[in-house]
Each structure stands twice: as structure tokens, then as C-alpha cells.
C-alpha positions as CSV (number, residue, x, y, z in Angstrom):
1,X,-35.3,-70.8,7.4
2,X,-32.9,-68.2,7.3
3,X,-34.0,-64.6,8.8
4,X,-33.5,-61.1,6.0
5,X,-31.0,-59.1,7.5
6,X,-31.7,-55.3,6.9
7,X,-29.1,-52.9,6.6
8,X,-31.5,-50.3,8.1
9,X,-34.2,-49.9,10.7
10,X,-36.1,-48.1,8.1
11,X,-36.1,-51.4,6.4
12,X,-37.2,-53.5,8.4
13,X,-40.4,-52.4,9.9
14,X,-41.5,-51.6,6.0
15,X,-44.8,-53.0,5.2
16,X,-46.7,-52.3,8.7
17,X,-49.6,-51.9,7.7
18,X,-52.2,-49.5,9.4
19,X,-54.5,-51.0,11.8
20,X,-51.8,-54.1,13.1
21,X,-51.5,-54.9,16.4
22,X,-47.9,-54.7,17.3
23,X,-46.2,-56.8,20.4
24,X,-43.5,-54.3,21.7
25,X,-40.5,-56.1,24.2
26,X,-39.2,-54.2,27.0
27,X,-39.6,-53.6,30.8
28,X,-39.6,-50.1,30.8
29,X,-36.0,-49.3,29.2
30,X,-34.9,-52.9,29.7
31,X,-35.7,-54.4,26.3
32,X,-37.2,-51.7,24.5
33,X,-36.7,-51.7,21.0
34,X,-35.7,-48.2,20.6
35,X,-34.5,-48.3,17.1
36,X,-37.5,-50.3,15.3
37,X,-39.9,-47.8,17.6
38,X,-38.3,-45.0,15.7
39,X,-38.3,-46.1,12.3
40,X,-42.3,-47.1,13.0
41,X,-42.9,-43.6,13.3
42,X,-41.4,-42.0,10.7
43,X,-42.6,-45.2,8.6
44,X,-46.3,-43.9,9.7
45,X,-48.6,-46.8,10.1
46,X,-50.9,-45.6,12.8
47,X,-54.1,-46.6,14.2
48,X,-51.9,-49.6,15.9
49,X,-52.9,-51.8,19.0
50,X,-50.0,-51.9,21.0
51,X,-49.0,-54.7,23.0
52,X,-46.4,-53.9,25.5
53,X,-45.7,-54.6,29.5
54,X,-45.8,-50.6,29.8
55,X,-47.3,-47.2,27.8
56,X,-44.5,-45.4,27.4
57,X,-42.1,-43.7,29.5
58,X,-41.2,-39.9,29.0
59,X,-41.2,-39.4,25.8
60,X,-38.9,-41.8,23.7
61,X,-39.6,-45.1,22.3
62,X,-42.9,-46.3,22.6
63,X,-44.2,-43.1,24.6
64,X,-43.1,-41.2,21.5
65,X,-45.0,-43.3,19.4
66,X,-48.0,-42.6,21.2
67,X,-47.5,-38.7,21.0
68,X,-47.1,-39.3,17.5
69,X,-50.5,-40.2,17.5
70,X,-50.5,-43.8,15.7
71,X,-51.7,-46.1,18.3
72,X,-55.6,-46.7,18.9
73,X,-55.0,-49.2,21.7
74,X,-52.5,-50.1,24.3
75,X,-52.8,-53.4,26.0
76,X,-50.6,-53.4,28.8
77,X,-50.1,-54.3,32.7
78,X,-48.6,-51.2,34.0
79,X,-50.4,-48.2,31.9
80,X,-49.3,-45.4,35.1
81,X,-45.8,-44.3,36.2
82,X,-44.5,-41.6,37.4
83,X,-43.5,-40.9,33.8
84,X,-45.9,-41.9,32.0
85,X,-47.4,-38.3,31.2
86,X,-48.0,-39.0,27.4
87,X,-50.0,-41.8,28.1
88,X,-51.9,-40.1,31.3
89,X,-52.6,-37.1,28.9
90,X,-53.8,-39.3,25.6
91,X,-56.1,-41.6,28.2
92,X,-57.7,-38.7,30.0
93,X,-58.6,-36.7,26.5
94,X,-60.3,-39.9,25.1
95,X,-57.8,-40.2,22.2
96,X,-56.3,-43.6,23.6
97,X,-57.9,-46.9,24.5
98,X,-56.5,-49.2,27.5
99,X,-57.1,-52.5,28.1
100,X,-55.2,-53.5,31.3
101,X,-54.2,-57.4,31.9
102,X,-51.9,-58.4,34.6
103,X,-48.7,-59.0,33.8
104,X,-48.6,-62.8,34.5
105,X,-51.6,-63.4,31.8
106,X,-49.9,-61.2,29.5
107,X,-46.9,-63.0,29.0
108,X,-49.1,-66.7,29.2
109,X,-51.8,-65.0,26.8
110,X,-49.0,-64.6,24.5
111,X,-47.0,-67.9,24.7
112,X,-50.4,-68.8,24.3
113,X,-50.8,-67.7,20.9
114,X,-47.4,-69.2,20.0
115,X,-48.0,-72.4,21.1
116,X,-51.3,-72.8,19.5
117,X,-53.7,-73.1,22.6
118,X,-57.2,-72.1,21.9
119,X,-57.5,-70.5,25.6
120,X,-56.6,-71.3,28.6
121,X,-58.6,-71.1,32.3
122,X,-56.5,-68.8,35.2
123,X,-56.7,-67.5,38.7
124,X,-55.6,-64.4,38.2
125,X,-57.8,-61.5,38.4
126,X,-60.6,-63.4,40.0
127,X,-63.2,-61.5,41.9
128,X,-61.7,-58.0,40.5
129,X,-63.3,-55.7,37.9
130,X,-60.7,-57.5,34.8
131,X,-62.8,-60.6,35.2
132,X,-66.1,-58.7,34.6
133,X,-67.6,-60.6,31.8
134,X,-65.5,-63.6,30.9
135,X,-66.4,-67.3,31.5
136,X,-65.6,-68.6,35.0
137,X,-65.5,-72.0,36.3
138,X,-64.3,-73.4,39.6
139,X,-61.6,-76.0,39.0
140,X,-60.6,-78.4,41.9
141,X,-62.1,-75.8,44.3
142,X,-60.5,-73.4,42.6
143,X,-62.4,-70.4,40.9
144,X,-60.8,-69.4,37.1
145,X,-61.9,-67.3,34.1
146,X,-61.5,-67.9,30.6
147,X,-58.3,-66.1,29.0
148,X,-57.6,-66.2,25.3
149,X,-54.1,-65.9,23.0
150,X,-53.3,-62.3,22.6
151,X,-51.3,-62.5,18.9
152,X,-49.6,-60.0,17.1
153,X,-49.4,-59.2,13.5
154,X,-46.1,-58.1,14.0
155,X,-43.0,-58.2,17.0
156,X,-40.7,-55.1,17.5
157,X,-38.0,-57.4,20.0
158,X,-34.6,-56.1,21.4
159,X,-31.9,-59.1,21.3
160,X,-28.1,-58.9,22.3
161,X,-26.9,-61.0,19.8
162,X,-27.8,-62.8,16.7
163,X,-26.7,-65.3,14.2
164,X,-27.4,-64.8,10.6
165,X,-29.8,-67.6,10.8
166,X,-32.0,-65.3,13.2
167,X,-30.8,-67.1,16.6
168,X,-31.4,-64.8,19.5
169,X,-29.1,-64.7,22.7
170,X,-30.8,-61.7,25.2
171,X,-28.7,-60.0,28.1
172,X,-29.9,-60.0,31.0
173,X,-33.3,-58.7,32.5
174,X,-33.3,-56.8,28.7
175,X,-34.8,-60.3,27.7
176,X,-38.7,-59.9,29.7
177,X,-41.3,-60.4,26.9
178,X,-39.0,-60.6,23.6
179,X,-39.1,-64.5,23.8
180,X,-43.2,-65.2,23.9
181,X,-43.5,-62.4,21.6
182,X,-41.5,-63.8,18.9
183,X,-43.5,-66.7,18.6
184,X,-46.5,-65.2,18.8
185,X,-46.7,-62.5,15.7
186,X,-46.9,-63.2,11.9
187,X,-44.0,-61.2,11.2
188,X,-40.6,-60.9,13.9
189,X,-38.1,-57.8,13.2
190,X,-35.4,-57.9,15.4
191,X,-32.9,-55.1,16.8
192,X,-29.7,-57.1,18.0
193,X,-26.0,-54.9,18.9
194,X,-24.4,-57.5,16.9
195,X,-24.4,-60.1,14.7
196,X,-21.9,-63.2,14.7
197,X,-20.8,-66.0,12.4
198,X,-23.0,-68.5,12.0
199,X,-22.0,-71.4,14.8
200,X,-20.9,-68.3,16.8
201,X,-23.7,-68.7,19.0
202,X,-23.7,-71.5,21.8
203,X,-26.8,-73.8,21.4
204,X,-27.4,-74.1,25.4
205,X,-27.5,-70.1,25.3
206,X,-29.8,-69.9,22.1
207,X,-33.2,-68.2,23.8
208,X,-35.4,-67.7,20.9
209,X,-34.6,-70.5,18.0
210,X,-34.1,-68.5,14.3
211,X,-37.9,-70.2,12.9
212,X,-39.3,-67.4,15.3
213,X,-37.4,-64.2,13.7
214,X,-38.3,-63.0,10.0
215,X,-36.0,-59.9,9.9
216,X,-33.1,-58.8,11.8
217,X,-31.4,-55.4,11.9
218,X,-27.5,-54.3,13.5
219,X,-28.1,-50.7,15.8
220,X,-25.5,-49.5,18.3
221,X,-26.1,-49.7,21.7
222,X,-27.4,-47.0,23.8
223,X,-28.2,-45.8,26.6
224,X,-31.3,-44.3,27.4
225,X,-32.8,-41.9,30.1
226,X,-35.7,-40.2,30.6
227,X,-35.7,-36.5,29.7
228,X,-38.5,-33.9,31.2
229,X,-40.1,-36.1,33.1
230,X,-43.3,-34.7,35.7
């Protein structure tokens, strides 16, 4: 399988359709797909769940997506920052629903989904108000609750570099979520700063293998800061 390389962001986020839940990579800036977050909004799908590790911060990227008004839900593990006004503001007016999962299941609820398990049993969030209503059962001693695969109709993911094949190699800490969220949407689109020959590409650095990524677009690296923030 070889991955469409777009010429444009615009491109390749065409065909979101209203309603999708979209997996969004970054760690605040550190992976966030600036470019494909962009094009999503002036592409205007809205009423989107949102799967991220954050809700925005100040108000580019995904924050300006929500002030855009297209997402319904974020599902996230770190909804409040010290920037994260837009989100604060949306929550607090009732025009934004949250559903908070710590950051450890988030990441296993996705690689979850991509590697075909049903559901899985975990510690985490035991005896707190996030395991209000889900199945429990004590394991070796051991209390757990019932998590399921969190999968996305589609994956906005921020790579370094790719191969035309749609072989992904991520730099640094800017590669957080962008691996377990490739496998677990339909449909991948793929920001990379550049794209080599094919064989380019070291095999033992090869993160996310090219039957993960559907579509691939070139942007120029930036840098990113937050502007205004309260």
C-alpha cells in the first residue's frame, strides 16, 4: 500500500465528514498538527469529537478549532492550563462536552483500537469519580474497571519525516500520541517537514510502518507560541 501524497493541506483533510471523531497528536505544541488543524477549519466539518492529550492552547491549532465552533466533544486528559481560556470559556457556557480519561488509558484505549482488543481491564482511576459506572473486578487482589478502544474515524498526526510509501520517522518528544493514533483511525493524513526517497528512511528508525498512513502532505516547519494568553 502506498500512501496519496497531497500537494495541499486543503487536500488532505477533504471528505471529513460532520459528526467524525477525530484523534488529534500533540503534547501541547509538541506534535500538534498545526497545518491539517487549519485546513479542518476552513474545510468546515463541525460537530467533531475530538480526541487529543489537551483542549487547546491559546488560540491556535486545535484551541482555534474549538473557537471555531466545530467540535461537540473533547476527550482529553489535561482539559485545564493556564492557557486553556477557549476551552474554559466553551465548557463553562455549556457549548462543549468533556470527557476526561487519564492520560495512560488514553494512549492504551487507543493502541487498543489498533490492535483489535475488544477491551481491556485497568487500575487506573480506581476508587475516583472516572470509574463511576463501568464494570470492576478484582484481579489477583487487585481492583480494575472495564476500559474500551477509543477509535477514530480519522487521525490529524505531526511526523518529521516520510517516505513516499507513508513510513513515518517522529523527532523527538513531537512523537507522543501520533503512533497509537495512526493505527487506530479509518483514515490517517499526515503533516511531515519532509519527504525522502523511497529507501531514504532507515528501517530500525521507521516508527509508524506506511499500512497505517492514508494521506500525507509536505508543510514547512514552524515555530509556534502562544499569543494573548490569561
Amino acid at each position: 500500500m502506498t500512501a496519496l501524497l497531497h500537494d495541499t493541506c486543503d487536500q488532505a483533510v477533504a471528505g471529513i465528514q460532520d459528526g467524525s471523531t477525530v484523534l488529534v497528536g500533540g503534547f501541547g505544541f509538541a506534535g500538534m498538527p498545526f497545518d491539517l488543524i487549519d485546513a479542518l477549519i476552513r474545510q468546515g466539518a463541525k460537530d467533531l469529537t475530538i480526541v487529543s492529550n489537551n483542549a487547546g492552547n491559546g488560540e491556535v491549532g486545535l484551541a482555534a478549532l474549538l473557537k471555531a465552533g466545530r467540535v461537540r466533544k473533547v476527550v482529553c486528559s489535561f482539559p485545564r492550563q493556564a492557557d486553556s481560556y477557549v476551552f474554559d470559556e466553551l465548557y463553562r457556557a455549556g457549548r462543549i462536552a468533556l470527557e476526561v480519561v487519564p492520560q495512560g488509558n488514553l494512549a492504551e484505549r487507543m493502541r487498543a483500537a489498533g490492535a483489535g482488543i475488544g477491551a481491556f481491564f485497568c487500575p487506573t482511576a480506581v476508587g475516583t469519580p472516572l470509574a463511576e459506572g463501568k464494570e470492576a473486578r478484582t484481579i489477583d487482589g487487585r481492583d480494575y474497571v472495564l476500559e474500551y478502544p477509543i477509535k477514530g474515524d480519522y487521525a490529524l498526526v505531526s511526523a518529521h519525516r516520510a517516505d513516499p510509501m507513508g513510513n513515518l520517522v517522529y523527532r523527538k518528544t513531537a512523537r507522543n500520541f501520533g503512533p497509537v493514533m495512526a493505527t487506530a483511525a479509518t483514515t490517517t493524513i499526515v503533516q511531515v517537514n519532509e519527504v525522502v526517497a523511497l529507501g531514504e528512511l532507515d528501517p530500525e528508525a521507521v516508527v509508524t510502518p506506511s499500512i497505517y498512513v492514508d494521506r500525507i502532505v509536505r508543510v514547512q516547519a514552524r515555530n509556534y507560541t502562544v499569543q494573548g494568553a490569561r
